[in-house]
N, C-alpha and C positions, 0 to 999 in steps of 0.2 A: 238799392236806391229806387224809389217810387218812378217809374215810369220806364224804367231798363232791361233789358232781358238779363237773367243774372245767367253768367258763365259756369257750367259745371264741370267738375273736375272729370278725367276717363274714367276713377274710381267710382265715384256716384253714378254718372251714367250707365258702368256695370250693375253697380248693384242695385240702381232703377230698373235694367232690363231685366234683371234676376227676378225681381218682387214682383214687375208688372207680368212678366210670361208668367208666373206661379199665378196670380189672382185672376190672369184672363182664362186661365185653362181648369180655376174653381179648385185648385190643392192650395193648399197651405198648413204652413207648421203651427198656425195658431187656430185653425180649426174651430168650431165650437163640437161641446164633448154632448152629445145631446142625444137620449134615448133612442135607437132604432137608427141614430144617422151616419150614414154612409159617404166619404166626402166622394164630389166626382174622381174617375182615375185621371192621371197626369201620365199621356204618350211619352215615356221618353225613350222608345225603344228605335232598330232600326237608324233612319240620317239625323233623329232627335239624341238619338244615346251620345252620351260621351265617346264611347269608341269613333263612331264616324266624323264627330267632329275635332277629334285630336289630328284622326288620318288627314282629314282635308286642310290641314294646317302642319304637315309635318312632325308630328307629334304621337307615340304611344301612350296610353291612361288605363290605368286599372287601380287595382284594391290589393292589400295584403291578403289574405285567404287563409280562415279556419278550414284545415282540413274536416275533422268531425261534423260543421256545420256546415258542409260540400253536402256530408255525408248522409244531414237530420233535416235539412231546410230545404224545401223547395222554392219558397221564397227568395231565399240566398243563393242559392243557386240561379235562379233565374235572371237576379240583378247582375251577378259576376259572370254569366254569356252575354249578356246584352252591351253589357257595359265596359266590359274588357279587352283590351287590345296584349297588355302586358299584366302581368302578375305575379308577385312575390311570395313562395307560405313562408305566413307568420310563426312559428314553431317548428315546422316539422323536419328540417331540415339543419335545426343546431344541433349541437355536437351532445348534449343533454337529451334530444329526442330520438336521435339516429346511432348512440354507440353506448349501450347500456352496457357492454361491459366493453374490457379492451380488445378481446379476441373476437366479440360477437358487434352487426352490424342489423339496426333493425328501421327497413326502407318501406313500412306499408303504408306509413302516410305522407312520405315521397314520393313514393310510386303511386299513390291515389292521385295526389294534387300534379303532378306530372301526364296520369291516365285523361284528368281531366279539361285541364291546358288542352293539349293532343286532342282532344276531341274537339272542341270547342275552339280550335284556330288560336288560342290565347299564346303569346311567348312570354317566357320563362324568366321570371331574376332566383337564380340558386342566396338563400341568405343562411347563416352562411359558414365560412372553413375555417374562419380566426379570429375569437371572440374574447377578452377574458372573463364573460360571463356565462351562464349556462352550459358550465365544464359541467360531466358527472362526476358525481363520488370518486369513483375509482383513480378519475382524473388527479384528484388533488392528493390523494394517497400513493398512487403508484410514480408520477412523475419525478422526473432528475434531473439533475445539468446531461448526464449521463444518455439519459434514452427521449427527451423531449424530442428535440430534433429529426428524430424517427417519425415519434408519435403523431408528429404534425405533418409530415411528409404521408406519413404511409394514409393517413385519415385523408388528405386534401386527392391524393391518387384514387382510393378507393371510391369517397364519393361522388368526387367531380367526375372521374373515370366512366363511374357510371351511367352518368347523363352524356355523355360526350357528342357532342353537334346536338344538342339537342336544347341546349340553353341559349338564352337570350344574351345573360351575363351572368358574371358571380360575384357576390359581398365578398374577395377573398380575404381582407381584415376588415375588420369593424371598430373603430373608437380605440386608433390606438396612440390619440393627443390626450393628454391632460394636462392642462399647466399647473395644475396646485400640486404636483408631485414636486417640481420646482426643478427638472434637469435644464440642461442649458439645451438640447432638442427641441423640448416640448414632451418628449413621448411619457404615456402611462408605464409606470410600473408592473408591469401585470404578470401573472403568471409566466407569460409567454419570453416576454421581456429577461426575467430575473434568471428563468432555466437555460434560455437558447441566449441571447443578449440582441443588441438591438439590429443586427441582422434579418430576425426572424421575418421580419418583412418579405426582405427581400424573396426567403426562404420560402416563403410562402408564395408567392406572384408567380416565381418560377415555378414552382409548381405544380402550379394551376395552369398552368401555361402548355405544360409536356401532357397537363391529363387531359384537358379541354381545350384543344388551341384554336376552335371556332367562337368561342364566349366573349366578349367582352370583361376584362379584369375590374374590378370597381375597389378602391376604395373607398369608406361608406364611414359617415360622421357626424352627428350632431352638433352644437349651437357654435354652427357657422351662421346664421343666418340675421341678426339682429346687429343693432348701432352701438351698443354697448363695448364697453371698455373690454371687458372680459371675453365677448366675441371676436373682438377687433384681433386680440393675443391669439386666440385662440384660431381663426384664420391663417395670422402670420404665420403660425410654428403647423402647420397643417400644407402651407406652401412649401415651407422649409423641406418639409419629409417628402413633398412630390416634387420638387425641383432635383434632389437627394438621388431619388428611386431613379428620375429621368437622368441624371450626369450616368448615372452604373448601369443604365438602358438593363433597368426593369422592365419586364410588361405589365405596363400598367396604361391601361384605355379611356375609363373613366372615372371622376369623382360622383358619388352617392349623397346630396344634401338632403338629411335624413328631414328638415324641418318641422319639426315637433314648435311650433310657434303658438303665440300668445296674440288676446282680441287685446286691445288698449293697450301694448306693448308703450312702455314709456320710450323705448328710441325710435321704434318701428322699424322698419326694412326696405331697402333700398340700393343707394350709390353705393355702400360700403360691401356689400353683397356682391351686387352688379361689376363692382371694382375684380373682387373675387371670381367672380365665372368667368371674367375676360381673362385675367390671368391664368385662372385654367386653360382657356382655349388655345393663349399664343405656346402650350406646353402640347396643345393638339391633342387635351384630354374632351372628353365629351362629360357631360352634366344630365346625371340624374336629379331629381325630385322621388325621393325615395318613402318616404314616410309620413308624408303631409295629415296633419290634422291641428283643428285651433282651439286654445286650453280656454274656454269660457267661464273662468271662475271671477274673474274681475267685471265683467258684465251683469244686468240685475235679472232677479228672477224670473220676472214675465219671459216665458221663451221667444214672444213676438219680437220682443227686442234681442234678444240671444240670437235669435237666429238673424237679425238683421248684423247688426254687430258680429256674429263670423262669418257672414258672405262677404262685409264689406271685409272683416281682413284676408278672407280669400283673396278677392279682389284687388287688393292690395298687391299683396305678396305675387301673384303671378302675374298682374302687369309688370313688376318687378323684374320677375327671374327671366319669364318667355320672352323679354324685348330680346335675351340674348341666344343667338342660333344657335351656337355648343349644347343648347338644353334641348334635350330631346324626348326626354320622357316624364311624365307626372303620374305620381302613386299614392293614393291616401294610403293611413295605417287602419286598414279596416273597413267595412263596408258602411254598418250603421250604425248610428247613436248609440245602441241597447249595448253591443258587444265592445264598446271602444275601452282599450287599455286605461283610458283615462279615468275612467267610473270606478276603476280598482285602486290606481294611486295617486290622484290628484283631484279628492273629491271635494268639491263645492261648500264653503260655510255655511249654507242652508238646505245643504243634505239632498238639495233637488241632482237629481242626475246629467251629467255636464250633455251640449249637444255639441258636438267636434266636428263629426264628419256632414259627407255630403245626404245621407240620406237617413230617415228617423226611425226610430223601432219597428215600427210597421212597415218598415223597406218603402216610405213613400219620398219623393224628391224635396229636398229642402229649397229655401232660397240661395243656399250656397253651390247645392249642383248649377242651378242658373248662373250665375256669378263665375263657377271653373268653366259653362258651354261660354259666356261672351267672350271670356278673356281669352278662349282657344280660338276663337271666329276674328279676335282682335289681334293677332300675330301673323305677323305676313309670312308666308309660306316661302320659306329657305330652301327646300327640294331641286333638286337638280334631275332632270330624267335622266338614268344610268340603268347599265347591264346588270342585273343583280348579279352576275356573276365576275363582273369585275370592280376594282377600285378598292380601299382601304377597307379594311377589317372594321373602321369604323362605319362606313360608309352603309356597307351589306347589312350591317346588322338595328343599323337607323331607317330602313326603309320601313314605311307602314305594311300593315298589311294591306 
């Protein structure tokens, strides 16, 4: 209305402050591509990084982590000290990369990404001990109703064991709801499932429990996060199995929302979610953000608007989750654009390469790093001063660094 100040939402606001910090410090994702030119650099190291501004708000933030690209990039490496408080490897730690056969165990890209956590002050998400994907060969050939049970025990011992105090937490199962299976549970079918029966859970928590009992237990799950019919089920029967765990006093600490989310999501994200994490908390489980990144294929080509369009569902999304205290940590799936799983199976109809995460092939900040620093500056800080050496299990292991 002509003569009014118009009202904006906290979303906009964010991803105002997102776009205008990026254009006053002369970075931006739409750049002009212009012989010889160089954009200025964009500080976001130090009390600018994401690390220090998750800590000043009670909060861990980091990236999943290619070991090999630890191992080739200096660039990458540079972004995941700066940037990292917490960190998860992306591979190198399923059962596919660490147990090439059944007698032999092979930890050199565990023990790298481990070596370098440890150096670098970063703590640890182990991902993880109970999957039904990225089984090896052998796995699906040698397994029984007979000897699973072992198989899964003896693997969750040896390699949780071997980290022991030394993690943050662990994915000890991963995505084990599927409602189109159609039990009256909820739970997937899955390997694990069919050989051990639906126990194995439990089987598993414990575990982890006797090998690591400094870790935080996570279970870890994707499309919890949206308004949709199909998430909404898909929630319910994911309560079900942690109400479940909690009646049989499982150790189970925290849920994993893996968020693999979408930019113009037709329900979007919100109450029904926010519904969800509370009900986790009155179970006194704690709330991960495990895998964050935004599918941009529904957005148009120009990256100007691409990138505007996933800061703002950044934006979105974690004014969302962070209103609620049980959340304590955020994780994208991956550092930058170039490497993001999404470029391999959920490629764009006009072949251009998706922009997901916070930072763009050239390791430079997007408008969406700006958008995850407001939204961390915009939660009020839940922290209590306590004895790091006293108080719950969950407590110790929520403090910043």
């Amino acid at each position: 209305m002509p003569g009014k100040t118009p009202i904006l939402s906290r979303r906009d606001a964010l991803v105002g402050a997102a776009v205008t910090l990026l254009a006053l410090q002369g970075c931006s994702s739409s750049h002009p591509r212009l012989p010889g030119y160089v954009p200025p650099p964009l500080d976001v190291s130090g009390a600018r990084s994401l690390r220090a501004q998750a800590a000043a708000h009670g909060l861990l933030t980091g990236f999943a982590l290619s070991v090999p690209l630890l191992q080739d990039s200096e660039p990458y490496r540079r972004v995941a000290r700066e940037q990292c408080s917490i960190a998860v490897a992306e591979n190198t730690m399923k059962w596919g990369a660490i147990r090439p056969t059944r007698a032999d165990f092979n930890f050199d890209g565990a023990d790298a990404f481990v070596q370098f956590c440890e150096s670098h002050n970063i703590k640890m998400r182990g991902h993880n001990l109970c999957w039904h994907e990225s089984l090896p060969r052998w796995f699906l050939d040698t397994a029984t109703p007979e000897n699973a049970r072992a198989l899964l025990t003896e693997h969750i011992r040896v390699v949780a064991g071997r980290y022991r105090g030394r993690m943050h937490s662990w994915d000890v199962v991963n995505e084990a709801v599927w409602i189109a299976d159609g039990r009256p549970d909820g739970l997937r079918t899955s390997p694990w499932l069919k050989l051990i029966g639906d126990d194995y859970i439990e089987v598993a928590f414990r575990t982890a429990r006797q090998a690591d009992p400094a870790a935080l237990l996570t279970y870890n799950e994707y499309g919890l996060e949206g308004e949709s019919e199909g998430d909404q089920q898909k929630r319910i029967a994911t309560l079900l199995l942690l109400r479940r765990l909690r009646q049989r006093n499982v150790p189970i600490d925290a849920v994993g929302i893996q968020s693999h989310i979408k930019a113009r999501s037709l329900h979007g994200y919100g109450p029904s979610l926010r519904s969800f994490i509370q009900s986790c908390k009155s179970m006194d489980l704690e709330v991960f953000i495990t895998e964050l990144d935004v599918d941009d294929r529904e957005l148009p080509s120009d990256s100007g608007h691409r990138d505007a369009g996933v800061a703002a569902t950044y934006a979105d999304y974690l004014q969302a989750t962070l209103a609620e205290p049980n959340v304590k940590a955020v994780l994208t799936w991956g550092v930058d654009d170039a490497q993001s799983w999404l470029n391999q199976r959920s490629r764009r109809t006009d072949n251009k390469p998706q922009r997901p995460l916070l930072f763009d092939q050239d390791f430079r900040p997007k408008p969406a790093f700006a958008a995850a620093a407001a939204a961390f500056a915009g939660r009020s800080n839940g922290r209590r001063p306590q004895n790091p050496h006293s108080g719950s299990l969950q407590d110790r292991h929520s403090q910043s660094l």
